[in-house]
KEVEX-612193 format. One line per 3 residues: their letters; for each residue x, y, z of C-alpha. Coordinates in steps of 0.5 Angstrom, whole numbers, plus 500, padded with zeros to 3 digits. Each point is the difference from the previous one (the first is absolute). Layout:
// residues N
a = X:Y:Z | ... $
This chain:
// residues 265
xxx = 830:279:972 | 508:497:499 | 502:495:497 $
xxx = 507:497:502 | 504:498:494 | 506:494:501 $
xxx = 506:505:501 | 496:504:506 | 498:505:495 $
xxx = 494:502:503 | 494:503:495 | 493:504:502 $
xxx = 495:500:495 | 493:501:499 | 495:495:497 $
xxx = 493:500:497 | 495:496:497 | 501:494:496 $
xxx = 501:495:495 | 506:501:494 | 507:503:504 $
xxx = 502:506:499 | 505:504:502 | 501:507:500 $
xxx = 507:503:500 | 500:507:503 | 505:506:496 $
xxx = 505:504:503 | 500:503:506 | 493:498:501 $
xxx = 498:494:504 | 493:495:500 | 496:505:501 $
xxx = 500:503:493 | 496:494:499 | 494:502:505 $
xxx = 495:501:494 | 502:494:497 | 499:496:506 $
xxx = 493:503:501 | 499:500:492 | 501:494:496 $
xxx = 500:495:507 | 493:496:496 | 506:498:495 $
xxx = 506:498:503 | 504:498:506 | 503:506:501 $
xxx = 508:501:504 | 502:506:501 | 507:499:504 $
xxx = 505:506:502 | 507:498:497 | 506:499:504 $
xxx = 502:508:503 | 492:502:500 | 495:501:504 $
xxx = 499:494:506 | 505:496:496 | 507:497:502 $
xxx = 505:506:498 | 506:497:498 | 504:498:494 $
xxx = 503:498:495 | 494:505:496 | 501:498:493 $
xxx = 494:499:494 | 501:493:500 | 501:499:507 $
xxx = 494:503:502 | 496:495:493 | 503:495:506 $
xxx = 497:503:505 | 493:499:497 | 501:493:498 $
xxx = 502:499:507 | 494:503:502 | 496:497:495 $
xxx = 502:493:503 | 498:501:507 | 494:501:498 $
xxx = 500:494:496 | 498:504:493 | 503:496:494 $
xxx = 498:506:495 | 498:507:500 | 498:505:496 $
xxx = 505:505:500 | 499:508:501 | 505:504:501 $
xxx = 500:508:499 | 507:504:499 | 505:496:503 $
xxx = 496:495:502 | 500:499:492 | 507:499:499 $
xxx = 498:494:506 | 496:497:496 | 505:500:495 $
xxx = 505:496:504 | 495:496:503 | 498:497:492 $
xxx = 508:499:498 | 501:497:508 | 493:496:500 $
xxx = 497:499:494 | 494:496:502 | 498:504:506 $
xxx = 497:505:496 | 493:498:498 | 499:508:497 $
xxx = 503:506:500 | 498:507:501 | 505:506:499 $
xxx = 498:506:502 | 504:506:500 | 507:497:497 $
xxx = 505:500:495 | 504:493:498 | 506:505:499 $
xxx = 506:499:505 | 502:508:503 | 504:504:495 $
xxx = 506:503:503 | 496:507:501 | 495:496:503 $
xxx = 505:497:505 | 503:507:502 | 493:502:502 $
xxx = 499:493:504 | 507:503:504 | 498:508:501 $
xxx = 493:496:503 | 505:496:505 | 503:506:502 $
xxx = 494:503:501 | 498:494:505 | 507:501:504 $
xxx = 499:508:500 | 493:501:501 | 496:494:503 $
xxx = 494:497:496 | 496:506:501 | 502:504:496 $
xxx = 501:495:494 | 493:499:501 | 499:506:498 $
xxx = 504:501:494 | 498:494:497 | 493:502:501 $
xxx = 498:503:492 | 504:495:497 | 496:495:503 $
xxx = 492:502:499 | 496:503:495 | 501:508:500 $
xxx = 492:499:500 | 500:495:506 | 504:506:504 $
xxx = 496:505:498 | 494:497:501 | 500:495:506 $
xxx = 505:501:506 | 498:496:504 | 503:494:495 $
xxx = 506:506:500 | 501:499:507 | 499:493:500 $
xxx = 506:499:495 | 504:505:505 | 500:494:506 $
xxx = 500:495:496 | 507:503:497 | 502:502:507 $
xxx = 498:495:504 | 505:495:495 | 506:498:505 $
xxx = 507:504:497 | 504:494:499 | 495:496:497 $
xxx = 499:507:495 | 507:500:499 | 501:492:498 $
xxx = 494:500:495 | 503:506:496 | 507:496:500 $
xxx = 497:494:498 | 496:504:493 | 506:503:499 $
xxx = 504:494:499 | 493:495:497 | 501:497:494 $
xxx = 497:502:493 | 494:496:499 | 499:501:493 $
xxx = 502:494:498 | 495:497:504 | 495:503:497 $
xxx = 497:496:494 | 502:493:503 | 494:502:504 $
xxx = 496:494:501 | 494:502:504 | 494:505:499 $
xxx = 502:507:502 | 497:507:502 | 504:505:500 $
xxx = 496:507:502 | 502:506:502 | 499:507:501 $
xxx = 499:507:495 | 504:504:503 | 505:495:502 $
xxx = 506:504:499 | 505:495:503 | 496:493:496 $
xxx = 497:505:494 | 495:496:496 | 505:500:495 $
xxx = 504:496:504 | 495:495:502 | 497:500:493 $
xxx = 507:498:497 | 501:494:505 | 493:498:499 $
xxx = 502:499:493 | 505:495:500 | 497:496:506 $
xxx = 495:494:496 | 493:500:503 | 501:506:503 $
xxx = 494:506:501 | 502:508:501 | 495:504:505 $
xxx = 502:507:501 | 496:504:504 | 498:507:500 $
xxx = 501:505:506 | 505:495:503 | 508:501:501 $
xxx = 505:495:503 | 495:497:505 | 495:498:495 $
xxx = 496:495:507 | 500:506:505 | 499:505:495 $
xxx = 494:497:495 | 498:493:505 | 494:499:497 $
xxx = 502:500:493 | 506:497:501 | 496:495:503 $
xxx = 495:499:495 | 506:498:494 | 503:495:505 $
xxx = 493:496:502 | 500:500:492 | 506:497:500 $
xxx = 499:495:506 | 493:499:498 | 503:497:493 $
xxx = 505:496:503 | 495:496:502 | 499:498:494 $
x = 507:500:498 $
């Protein structure tokens, strides 16, 4: 499906099931389809819009690429289909989009859920290592980095013991457009530090991420979880950056909880 914004942007996302809006922001370079277990899984909980982000998969590839520009960008998306509020999940980078759409627009997030992300803002080694992955872009093609990013993405277990997932991640990785690839690392670099916003939280908060995440640690996740009032941690095992894919089921099971609750709330 496409959903087309004011300024012509075009979005392709997918949907499933029904009820309380929930969006699911996809992480870098990855596009929609890191969702499908989601899609299939937790459909009995929520409506579930799964879009790709500017400069990704069927999506309009084109500037401006900021973190706050594509947080835009997915209110937009949310107003063309006439949604008021969603429950906002967002992995990696999707989580620093979730962070710029809570400063930007508070009351369109009903709850959040930040899987596999840090509020910090990129340190000055961490910038240098976004360029060296540009460079690497510009030289090589998508190919090679999807290949590259492989072992920091995924659980060393999920790679020794599921290679189909492995080859999936690769193509997904692959298939990512070079310049939207390169629009999204300029844009981590340059996003602001979130941490400030962190215990004027105000929503009910899942953050959740894998055991062996080497980029998000459960350290990580633990500390952000921390200052975040009603806020809960999952950590899950056998599970690295890409906690959905590697783990759905489980991954699946803390969030319907979560949902479920909402219900509630």
């Amino acid at each position: 499906m496409i959903a087309l914004l004011p300024d012509g942007l075009k979005l392709a996302y997918e949907e499933a099931g029904s009820g309380t809006p929930m969006l699911l922001v996809h992480g870098w370079p990855h596009d929609h389809t890191m969702w499908s277990g989601q899609l299939g899984g937790l459909a009995t909980y929520a409506r579930l819009l799964a879009p790709d982000l500017r400069g990704v998969g069927a999506s309009t590839v084109r500037g401006p690429y900021t973190i706050d520009q594509y947080a835009d960008d997915l209110i937009g998306f949310l107003d063309s289909l006439g949604i008021a509020r969603a429950v906002v999940c967002g992995l990696s980078m999707g989580g620093y989009i979730a962070f710029a759409m809570l400063r930007r627009h508070r009351d369109r997030v009903r709850a959040l859920v930040l899987a596999d992300t840090r509020a910090t803002a990129d340190t000055d080694e961490a910038r240098a290592n976004r360029a060296k992955l540009i460079a690497s872009i510009e030289q090589e093609g998508m190919t090679a980095l999807a290949e590259r990013q492989l072992p920091s993405m995924l659980a060393s277990s999920t790679i020794e013991r599921h290679p189909s997932l492995v080859d999936t991640v690769r193509r997904m990785m692959a298939s990512v457009p070079p310049e939207g690839a390169i629009g999204a690392l300029r844009a981590m670099a340059e996003r602001p530090d979130s941490t400030p916003l962190l215990d004027t939280i105000d929503v009910p908060t899942l953050v959740v991420g894998g055991a062996e995440d080497t980029i998000t640690t459960p350290d990580v996740l633990r500390r952000m979880a921390a200052v975040i009032p009603n806020s809960r941690v999952e950590i899950l095992e056998q599970s690295g950056h890409l906690s959905p894919l590697e783990r759905p089921a489980a991954f699946n099971h803390v969030v319907g909880e979560f949902l479920g609750a909402l219900l509630y709330d």
